[in-house]
C-alpha positions in Angstrom: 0.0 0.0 0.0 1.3 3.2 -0.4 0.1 6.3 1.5 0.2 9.8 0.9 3.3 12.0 2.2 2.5 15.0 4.1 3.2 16.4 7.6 2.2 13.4 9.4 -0.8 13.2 11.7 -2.4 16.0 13.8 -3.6 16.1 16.7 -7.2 15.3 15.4 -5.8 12.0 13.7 -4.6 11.1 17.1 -7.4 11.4 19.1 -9.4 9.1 16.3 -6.7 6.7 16.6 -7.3 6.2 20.3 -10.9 6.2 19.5 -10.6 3.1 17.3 -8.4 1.3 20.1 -11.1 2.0 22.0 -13.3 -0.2 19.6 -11.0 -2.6 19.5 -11.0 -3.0 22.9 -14.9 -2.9 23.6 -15.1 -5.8 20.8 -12.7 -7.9 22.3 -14.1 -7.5 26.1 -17.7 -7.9 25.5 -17.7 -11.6 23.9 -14.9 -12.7 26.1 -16.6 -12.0 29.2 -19.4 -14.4 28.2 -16.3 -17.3 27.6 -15.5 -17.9 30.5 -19.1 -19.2 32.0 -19.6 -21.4 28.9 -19.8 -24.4 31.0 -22.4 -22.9 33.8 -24.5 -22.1 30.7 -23.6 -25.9 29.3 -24.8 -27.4 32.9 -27.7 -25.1 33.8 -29.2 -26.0 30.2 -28.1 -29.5 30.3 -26.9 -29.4 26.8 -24.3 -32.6 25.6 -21.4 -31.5 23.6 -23.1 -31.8 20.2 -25.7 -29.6 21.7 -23.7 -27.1 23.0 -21.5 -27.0 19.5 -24.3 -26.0 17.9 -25.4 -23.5 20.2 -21.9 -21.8 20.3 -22.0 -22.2 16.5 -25.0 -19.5 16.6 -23.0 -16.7 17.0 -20.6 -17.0 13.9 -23.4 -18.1 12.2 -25.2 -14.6 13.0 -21.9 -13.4 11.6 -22.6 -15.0 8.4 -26.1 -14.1 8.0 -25.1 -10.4 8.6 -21.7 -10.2 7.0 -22.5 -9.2 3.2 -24.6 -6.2 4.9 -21.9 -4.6 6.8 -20.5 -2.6 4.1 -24.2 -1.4 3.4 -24.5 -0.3 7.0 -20.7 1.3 7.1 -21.9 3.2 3.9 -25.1 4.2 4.9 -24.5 5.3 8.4 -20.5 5.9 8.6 -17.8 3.3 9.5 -17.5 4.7 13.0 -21.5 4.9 13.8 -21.7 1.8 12.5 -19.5 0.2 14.7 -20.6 1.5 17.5 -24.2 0.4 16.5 -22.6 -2.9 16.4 -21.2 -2.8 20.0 -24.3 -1.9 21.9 -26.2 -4.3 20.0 -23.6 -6.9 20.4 -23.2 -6.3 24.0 -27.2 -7.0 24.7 -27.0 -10.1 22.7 -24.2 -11.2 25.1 -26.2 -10.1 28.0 -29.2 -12.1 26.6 -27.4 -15.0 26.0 -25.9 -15.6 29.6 -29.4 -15.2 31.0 -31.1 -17.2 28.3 -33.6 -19.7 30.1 -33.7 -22.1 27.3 -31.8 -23.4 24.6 -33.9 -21.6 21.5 -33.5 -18.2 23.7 -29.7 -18.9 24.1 -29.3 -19.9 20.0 -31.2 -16.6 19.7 -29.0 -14.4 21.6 -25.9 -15.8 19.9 -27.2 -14.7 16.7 -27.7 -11.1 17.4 -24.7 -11.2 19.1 -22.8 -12.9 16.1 -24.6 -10.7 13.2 -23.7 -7.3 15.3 -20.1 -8.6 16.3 -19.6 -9.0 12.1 -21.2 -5.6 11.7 -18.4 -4.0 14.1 -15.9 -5.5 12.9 -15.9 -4.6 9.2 -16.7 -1.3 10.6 -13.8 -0.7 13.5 -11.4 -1.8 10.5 -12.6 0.2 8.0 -12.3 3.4 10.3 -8.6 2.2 11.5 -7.4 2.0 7.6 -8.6 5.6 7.3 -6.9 6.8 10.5 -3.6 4.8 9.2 -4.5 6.7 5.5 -3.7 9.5 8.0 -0.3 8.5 10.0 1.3 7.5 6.5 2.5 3.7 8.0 1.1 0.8 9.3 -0.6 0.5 12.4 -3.3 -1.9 11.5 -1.7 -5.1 13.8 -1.7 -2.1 16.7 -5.4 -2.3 16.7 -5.8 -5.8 16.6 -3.1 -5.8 19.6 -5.7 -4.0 21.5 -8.4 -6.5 20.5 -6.5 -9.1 22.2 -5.9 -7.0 25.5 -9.9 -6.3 25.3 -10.1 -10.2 25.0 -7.7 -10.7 27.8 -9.7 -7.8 29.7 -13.1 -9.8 29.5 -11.6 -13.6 29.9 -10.4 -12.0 33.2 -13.6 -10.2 34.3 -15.4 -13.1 33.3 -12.9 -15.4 35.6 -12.9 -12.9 38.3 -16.9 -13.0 38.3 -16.1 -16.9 38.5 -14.3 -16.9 41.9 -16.5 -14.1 43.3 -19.4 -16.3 42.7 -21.3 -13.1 40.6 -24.5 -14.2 39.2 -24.3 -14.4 35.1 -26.9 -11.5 35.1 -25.1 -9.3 37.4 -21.7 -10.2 35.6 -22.6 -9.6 32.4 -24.8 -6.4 32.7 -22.0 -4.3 34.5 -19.3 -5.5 31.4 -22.3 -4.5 28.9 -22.8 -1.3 30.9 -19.1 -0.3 31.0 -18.2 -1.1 27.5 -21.0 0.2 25.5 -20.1 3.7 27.6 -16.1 3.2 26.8 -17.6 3.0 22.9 -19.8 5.9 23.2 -17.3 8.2 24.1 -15.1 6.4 21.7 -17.9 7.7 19.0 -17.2 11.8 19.9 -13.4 11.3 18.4 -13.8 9.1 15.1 -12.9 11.2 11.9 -14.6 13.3 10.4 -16.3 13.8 7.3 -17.3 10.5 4.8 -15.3 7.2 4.9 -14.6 7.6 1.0 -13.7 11.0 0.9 -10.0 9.9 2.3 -9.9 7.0 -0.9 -10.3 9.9 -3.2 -7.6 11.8 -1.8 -5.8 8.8 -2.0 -6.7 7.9 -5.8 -6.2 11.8 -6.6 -2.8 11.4 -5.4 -1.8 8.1 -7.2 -3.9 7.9 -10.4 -2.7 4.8 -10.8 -4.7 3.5 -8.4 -7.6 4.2 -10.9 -6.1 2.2 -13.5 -6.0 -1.5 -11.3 -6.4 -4.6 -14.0 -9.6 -6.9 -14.0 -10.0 -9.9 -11.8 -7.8 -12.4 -12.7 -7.5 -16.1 -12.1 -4.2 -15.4 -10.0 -6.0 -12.9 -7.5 -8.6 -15.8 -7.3 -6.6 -17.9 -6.2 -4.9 -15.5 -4.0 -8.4 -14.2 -2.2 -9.1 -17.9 -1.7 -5.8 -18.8 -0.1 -5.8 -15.7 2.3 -9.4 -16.9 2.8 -8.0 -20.4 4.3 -5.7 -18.9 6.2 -7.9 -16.8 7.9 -10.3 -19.4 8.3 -7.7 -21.6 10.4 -6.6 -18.4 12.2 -10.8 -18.4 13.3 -10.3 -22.7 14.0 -7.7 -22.1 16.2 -9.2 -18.9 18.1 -12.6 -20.3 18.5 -10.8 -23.6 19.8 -9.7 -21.7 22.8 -12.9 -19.6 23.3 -15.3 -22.0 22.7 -13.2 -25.6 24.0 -10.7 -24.4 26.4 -12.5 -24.0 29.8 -14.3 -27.1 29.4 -11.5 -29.3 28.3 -9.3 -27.9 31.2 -11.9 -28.1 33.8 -13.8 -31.7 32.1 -10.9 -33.8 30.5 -8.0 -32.6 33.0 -10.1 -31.7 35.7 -8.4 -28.0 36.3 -10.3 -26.2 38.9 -13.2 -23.6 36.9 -11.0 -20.7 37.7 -7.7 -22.2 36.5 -9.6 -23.7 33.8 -10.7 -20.0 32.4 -7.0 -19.2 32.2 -6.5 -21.3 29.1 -8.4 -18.7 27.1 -6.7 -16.3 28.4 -3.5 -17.6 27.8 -4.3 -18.2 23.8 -5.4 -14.2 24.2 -2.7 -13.0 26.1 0.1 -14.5 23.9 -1.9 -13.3 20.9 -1.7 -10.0 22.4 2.1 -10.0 22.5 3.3 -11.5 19.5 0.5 -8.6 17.5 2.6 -6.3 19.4 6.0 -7.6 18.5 3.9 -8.4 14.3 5.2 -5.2 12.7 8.8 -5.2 13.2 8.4 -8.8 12.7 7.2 -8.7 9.0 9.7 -6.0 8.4 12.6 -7.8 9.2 11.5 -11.3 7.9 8.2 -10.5 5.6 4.8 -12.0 5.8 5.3 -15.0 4.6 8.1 -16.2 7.1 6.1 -14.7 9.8 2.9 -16.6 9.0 4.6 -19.8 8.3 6.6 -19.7 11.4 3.4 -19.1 13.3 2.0 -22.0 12.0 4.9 -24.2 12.9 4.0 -23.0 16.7 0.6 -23.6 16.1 1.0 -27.2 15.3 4.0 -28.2 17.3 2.7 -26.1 20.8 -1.2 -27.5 20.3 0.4 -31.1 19.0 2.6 -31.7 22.4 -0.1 -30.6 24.5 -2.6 -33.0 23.2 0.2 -35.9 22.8 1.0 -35.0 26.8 -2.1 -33.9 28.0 -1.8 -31.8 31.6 -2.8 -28.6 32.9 0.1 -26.5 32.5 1.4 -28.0 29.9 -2.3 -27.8 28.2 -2.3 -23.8 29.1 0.8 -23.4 27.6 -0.2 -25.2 24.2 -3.2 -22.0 24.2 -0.7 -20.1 24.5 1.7 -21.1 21.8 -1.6 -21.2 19.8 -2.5 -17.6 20.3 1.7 -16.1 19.6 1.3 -18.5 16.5 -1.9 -17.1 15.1 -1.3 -13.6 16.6 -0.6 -11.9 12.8 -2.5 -14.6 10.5 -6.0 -12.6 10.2 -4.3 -8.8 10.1 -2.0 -10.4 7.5 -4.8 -12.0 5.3 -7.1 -8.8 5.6 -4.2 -6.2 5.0 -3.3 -8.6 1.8 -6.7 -8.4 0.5 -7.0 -5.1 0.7 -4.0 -4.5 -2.1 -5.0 -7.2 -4.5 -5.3 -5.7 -7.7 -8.9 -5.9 -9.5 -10.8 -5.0 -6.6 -12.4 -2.2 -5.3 -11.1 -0.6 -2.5 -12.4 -2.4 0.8 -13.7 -5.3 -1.1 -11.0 -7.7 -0.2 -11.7 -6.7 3.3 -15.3 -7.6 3.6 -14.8 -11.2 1.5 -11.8 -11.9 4.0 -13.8 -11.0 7.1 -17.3 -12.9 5.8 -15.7 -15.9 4.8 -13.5 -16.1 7.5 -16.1 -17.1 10.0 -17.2 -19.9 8.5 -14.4 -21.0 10.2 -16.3 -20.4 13.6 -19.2 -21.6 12.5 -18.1 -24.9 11.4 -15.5 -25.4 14.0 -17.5 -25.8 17.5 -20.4 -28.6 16.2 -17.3 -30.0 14.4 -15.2 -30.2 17.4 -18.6 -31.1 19.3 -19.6 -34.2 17.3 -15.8 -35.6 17.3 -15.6 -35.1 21.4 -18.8 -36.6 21.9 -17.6 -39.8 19.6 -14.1 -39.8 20.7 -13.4 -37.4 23.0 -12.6 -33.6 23.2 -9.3 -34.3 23.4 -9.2 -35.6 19.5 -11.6 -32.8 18.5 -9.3 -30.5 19.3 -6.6 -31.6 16.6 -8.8 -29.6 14.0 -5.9 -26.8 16.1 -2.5 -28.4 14.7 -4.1 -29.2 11.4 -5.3 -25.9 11.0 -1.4 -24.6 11.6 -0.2 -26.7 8.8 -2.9 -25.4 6.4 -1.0 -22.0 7.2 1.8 -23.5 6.7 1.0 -24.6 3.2 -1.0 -21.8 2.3 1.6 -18.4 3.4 3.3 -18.5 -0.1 0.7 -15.9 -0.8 1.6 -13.6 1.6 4.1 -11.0 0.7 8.0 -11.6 2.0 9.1 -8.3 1.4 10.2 -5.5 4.4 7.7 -2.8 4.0 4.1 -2.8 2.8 3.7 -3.7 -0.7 3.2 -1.0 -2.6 -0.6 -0.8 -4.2 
């Protein structure tokens, strides 16, 4: 990509930078709070693991039902309105789910949750590509950073609720509360003006940007590979949202509250190695990066399930989220420069087919623990790293961002 010179950002471009992170953050704490009391919800409903698969599997398939309408929403009422649309709406799907007195209601909750969760995200990115329009350099895998911190934020809450013995209601309608308030504030900072009127500054700046060939079968090929690898980034996070808790605390037997910290874990090391991504991919390039992270993937998640224990278990999470911490970022930021597309279009394919991997993961997993155990449902974790393993030849392997 290559961004317009100037004086650099101003103050304004500053403030809706931190306004963004803000998103970020609200999107990653709201759905992880509800994580961590997946297996009260499990019990109280008296759901098997096929069951609860496909109730978990409600909220990326709200994702999927809503996806394709994001960029309608972001056009219609502004990338940053949008996603803060998204938030309170996702947050009171959360809240509904955790209370949900039935297994319908619970499906149902997941679904607005999922479909608003989809809606935000599309939208939070969309508004961070402006800002970084603005700073002239990357700072995409910042925001995503802050995701993970948001997601670390909520696992804890939601663990903390745990050991204080907080009611699900009470739990989740103070995270809701607090959130949706960090987001609405977030709202009186975002940029001004229309989300497009920064791509024509762009396109008047570079007319070559105007003059992009047609589809071709390469960029096909290419949109479907970054497709796959985002898709087994989503396997391997949903594997620690969604199996995590319950394999620690059912299979190993982990206490509830140690239990919660494998999702944490996964989280937490995602959250560093997004932090460490940048300077990463400009010493090694994207390709080495991704494929590196997908040797830790399948060797950290392969030893923990060959020598199953607790810690060695949390620490298998953990090599899981450092391993996938750049894969999505990477596949979105690549699909943004293909050539033939319209500008965001690569985005919103990426992110819509992406969760297909969390929909199909959790009844997957579900179905193979319920025949086998949850132990061999989670190997859908190592395969999914050598997939990015095979598949990162896409990516770039040049320092820098490619140039568009």
């Amino acid at each position: 990509m290559s961004f317009p010179t100037g004086s650099g950002p101003q103050p304004a471009d500053r403030r809706a930078r931190a306004a963004v992170a803000a998103l970020f953050l609200t999107n990653g704490a709201l759905f992880a709070n509800l994580v961590p009391r997946y297996p009260e919800i499990k019990a109280a409903l008296g759901l098997d693991n096929t069951v609860y698969g496909l109730a978990v599997a409600a909220f990326p398939a709200g994702a999927i039902l809503a996806g394709l309408g994001a960029g309608f929403l972001v056009r219609k009422l502004g990338s940053a309105q949008a996603a803060v649309a998204g938030t309170i709406l996702t947050g009171l799907g959360v809240l509904a789910a955790g209370v949900a007195p039935s297994f319908g209601l619970l499906v149902a909750a997941l679904l607005l949750g999922g479909a608003m969760d989809a809606v935000t995200d599309v939208a939070q990115n969309a508004h961070g590509l402006r800002v970084q329009r603005r700073y002239g350099r990357s700072i995409i895998n910042g925001f995503h950073a802050v995701w993970s911190v948001g997601a670390v934020l909520g696992g804890s809450m939601g663990a903390a609720a745990i050991a204080l013995g907080l009611p699900l209601g009470v739990h989740l309608g103070i995270s809701t509360a607090v959130f949706v308030t960090v987001a609405l504030v977030a709202l009186r900072f975002r940029l001004p003006g229309r989300d497009d009127e920064d791509d024509v500054a762009v396109a008047t700046e570079s007319p070559a940007a105007l003059r992009r060939p047609g589809l071709s079968t390469r960029t096909l090929f290419v949109i479907t590979a970054l497709v796959l690898i985002a898709v087994g980034g989503a396997l391997v996070e949903d594997a620690g949202s969604s199996w995590a808790t319950l394999y620690l605390s059912g299979s190993l037997g982990a206490p509830a509250a140690l239990a919660a910290t494998g999702f944490v874990a996964l989280v937490g090391a995602q959250f560093v190695g997004r932090m460490l991504g940048d300077r990463l991919v400009d010493r090694f390039g994207q390709r080495t990066v991704a494929r590196a992270g997908g040797v830790v993937i399948a060797l950290g998640m392969g030893l923990a399930l060959a020598f199953p224990t607790v810690p060695g278990t949390i620490l298998g999470f953990a090599a899981v989220g450092l391993g996938s911490a750049t894969l999505v970022p990477a596949a979105m930021h690549e699909a943004d420069e293909l050539p033939g597309l319209r500008a965001g279009t690569g985005l919103t394919v990426v992110s819509w087919l992406m969760r297909l991997g969390f929909l199909a993961s959790p009844p997957l997993v579900g179905m193979v623990a319920d025949a086998v155990g949850l132990r061999y449902g989670l190997l859908v974790v190592p395969i999914a790293g050598l997939l990015v393993v095979l598949l990162a030849g896409v990516l770039q392997n040049q320092r820098g961002t490619p140039a568009r």
